[in-house]
C-alpha positions as CSV (number, residue, x, y, z in Angstrom):
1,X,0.0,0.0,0.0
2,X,1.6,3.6,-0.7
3,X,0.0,5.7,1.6
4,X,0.6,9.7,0.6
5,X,0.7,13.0,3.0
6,X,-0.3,16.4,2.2
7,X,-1.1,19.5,4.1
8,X,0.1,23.0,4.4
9,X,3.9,23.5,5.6
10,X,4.7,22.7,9.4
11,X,1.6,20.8,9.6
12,X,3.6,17.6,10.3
13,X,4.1,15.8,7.3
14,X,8.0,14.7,7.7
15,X,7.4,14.0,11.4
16,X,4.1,11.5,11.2
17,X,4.9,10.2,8.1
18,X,7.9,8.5,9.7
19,X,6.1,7.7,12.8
20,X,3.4,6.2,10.3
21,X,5.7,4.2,8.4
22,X,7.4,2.6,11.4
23,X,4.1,1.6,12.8
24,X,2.8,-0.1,9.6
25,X,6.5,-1.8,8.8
26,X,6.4,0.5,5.6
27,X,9.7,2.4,4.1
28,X,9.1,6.0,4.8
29,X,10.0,8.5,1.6
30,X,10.1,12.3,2.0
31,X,10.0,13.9,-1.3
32,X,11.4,17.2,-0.3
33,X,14.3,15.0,1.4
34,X,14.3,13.6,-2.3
35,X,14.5,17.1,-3.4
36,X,17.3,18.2,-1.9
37,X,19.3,15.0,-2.3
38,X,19.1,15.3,-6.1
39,X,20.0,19.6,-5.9
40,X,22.4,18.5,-3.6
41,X,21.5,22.1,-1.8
42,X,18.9,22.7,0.3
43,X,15.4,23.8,-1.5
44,X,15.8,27.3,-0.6
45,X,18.5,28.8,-2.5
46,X,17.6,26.7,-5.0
47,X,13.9,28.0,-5.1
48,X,15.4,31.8,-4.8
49,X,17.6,31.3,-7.4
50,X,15.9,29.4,-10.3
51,X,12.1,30.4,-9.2
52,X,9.4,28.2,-8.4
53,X,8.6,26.6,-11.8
54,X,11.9,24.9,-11.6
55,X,11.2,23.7,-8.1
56,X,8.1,22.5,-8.7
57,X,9.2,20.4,-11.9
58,X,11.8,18.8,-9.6
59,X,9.4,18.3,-7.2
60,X,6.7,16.5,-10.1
61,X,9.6,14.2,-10.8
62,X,10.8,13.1,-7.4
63,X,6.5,12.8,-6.5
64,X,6.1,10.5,-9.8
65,X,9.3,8.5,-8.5
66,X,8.7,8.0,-5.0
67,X,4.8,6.9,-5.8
68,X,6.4,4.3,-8.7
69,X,8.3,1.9,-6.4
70,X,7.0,-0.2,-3.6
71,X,4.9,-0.2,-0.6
72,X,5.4,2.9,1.3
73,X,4.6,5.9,3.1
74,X,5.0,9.4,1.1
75,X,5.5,12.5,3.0
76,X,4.8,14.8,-0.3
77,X,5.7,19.0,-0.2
78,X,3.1,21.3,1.0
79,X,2.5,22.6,-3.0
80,X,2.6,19.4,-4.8
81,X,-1.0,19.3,-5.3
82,X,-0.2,22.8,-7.0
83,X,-0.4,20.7,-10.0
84,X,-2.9,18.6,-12.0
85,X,-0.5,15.7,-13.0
86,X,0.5,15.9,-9.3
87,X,-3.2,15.5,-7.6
88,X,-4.0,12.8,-10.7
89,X,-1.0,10.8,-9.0
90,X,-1.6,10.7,-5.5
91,X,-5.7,9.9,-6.2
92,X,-4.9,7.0,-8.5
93,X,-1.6,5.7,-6.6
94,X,-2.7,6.1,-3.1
95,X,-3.9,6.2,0.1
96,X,-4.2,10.2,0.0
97,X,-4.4,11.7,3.7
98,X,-5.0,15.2,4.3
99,X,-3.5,16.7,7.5
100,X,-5.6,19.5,8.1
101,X,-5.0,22.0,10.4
102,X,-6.0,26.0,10.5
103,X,-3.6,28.3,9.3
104,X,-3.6,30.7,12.6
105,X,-2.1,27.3,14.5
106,X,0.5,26.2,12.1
107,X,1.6,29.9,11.9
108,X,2.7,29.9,15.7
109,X,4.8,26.7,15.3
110,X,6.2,28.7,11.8
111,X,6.8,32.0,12.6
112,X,10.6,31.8,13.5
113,X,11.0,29.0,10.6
114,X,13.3,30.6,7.9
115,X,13.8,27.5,5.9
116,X,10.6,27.7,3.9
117,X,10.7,29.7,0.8
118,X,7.1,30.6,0.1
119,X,7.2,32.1,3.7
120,X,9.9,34.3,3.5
121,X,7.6,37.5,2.8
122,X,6.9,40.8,4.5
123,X,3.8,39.1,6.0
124,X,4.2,35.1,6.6
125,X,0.9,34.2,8.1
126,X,-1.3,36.4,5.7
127,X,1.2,34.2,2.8
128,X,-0.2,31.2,5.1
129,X,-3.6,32.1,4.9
130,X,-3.8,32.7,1.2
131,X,-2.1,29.2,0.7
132,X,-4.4,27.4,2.9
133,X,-7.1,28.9,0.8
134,X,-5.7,28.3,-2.3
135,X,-4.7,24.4,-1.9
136,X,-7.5,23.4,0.7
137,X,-9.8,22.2,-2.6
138,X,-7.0,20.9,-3.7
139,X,-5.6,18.7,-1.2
140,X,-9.7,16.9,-0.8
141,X,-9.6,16.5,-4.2
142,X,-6.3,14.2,-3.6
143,X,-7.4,13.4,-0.5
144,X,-9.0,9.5,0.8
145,X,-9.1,10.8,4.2
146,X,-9.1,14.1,6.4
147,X,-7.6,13.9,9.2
148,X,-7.8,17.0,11.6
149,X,-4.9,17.7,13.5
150,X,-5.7,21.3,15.9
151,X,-5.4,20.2,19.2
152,X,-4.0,16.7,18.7
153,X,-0.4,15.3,19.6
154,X,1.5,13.3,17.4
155,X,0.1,10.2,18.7
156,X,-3.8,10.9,18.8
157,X,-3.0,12.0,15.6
158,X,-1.2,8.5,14.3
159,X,-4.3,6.7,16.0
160,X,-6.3,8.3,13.6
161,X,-5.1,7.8,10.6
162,X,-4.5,3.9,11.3
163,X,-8.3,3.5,12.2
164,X,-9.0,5.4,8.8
165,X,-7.1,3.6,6.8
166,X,-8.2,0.0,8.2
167,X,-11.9,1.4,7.5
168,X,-10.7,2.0,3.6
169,X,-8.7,-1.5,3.6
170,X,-12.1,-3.0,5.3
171,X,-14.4,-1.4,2.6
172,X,-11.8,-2.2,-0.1
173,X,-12.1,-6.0,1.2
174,X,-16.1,-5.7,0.8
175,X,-15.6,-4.6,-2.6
176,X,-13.3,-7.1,-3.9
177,X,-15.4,-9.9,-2.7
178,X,-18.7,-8.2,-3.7
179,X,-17.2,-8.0,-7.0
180,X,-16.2,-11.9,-7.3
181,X,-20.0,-12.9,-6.3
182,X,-20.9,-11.1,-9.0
183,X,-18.8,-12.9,-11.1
């Protein structure tokens, strides 16, 4: 099973997608860990100096990779649904989960973050708000499952997505064995 992430930056992608993975005995991929493996830089400078098109056509090439191999959890960027191909993907391919979370929350555990590109601005969290705005359609058109996340640890917040995805692996089973009665 690949099993993807998304969410807005500092929602916890990186940090429950490994938890997840050890959990379930999956390998654990983080495509901007991909990202900056290939650049060989961190994403940053790279983004600054050769814009956001180029980032985000890295970025489409390490997704398509990382959801082409085996079993796994995906920790994806916060703006990889930013494009069609991207959201086709992670529908078709996986598991999509959708960390929510409100913008005014993340921003806290953000504000003294400097490593984020799209955030570097004169005002971060009204650049937060307009990006949660922007991509929330976009991440529940990827998405199988919603998980909220205000007020939840780490833990509470692994609980969840485990009994989600039994209930899609549980209706999945229904399916294939409705389908061979049928038959």
């Amino acid at each position: 099973m690949l099993i993807s992430l998304v969410g807005l930056p500092g929602v916890g992608k990186s940090t429950l997608g490994r938890r997840l993975a050890g959990r379930l005995g999956l390998a654990y991929l983080d495509c901007d860990t991909m990202v900056e493996a290939r650049l060989g830089e961190a994403i940053a400078p790279f983004f600054e100096r050769e814009g956001e098109a180029a980032f985000r056509d890295l970025e489409t090439l390490v997704l398509a990779e990382a959801l082409g191999g085996d079993d796994a959890v995906v920790a994806t960027g916060g703006g990889a649904v930013l494009r069609e191909a991207n959201r086709r993907l992670l529908r078709e391919r996986t598991v999509c989960v959708y960390l929510h979370a409100h913008p005014e929350a993340l921003f806290s555990r953000l504000r003294r973050n400097t490593r984020r590109p799209l955030l570097r601005v004169a005002d971060p969290e009204a650049r937060l708000l307009e990006m949660a705005h922007e991509r929330d359609p976009l991440y529940r058109e990827c998405a199988g499952v919603v998980v909220e996340i205000d007020g939840r640890g780490s833990s509470a917040t692994i609980v969840l997505i485990e009994e989600a995805l039994r209930a899609i692996a549980a209706v999945h089973a229904a399916d294939e064995q409705a389908s061979g009665i049928r038959s």
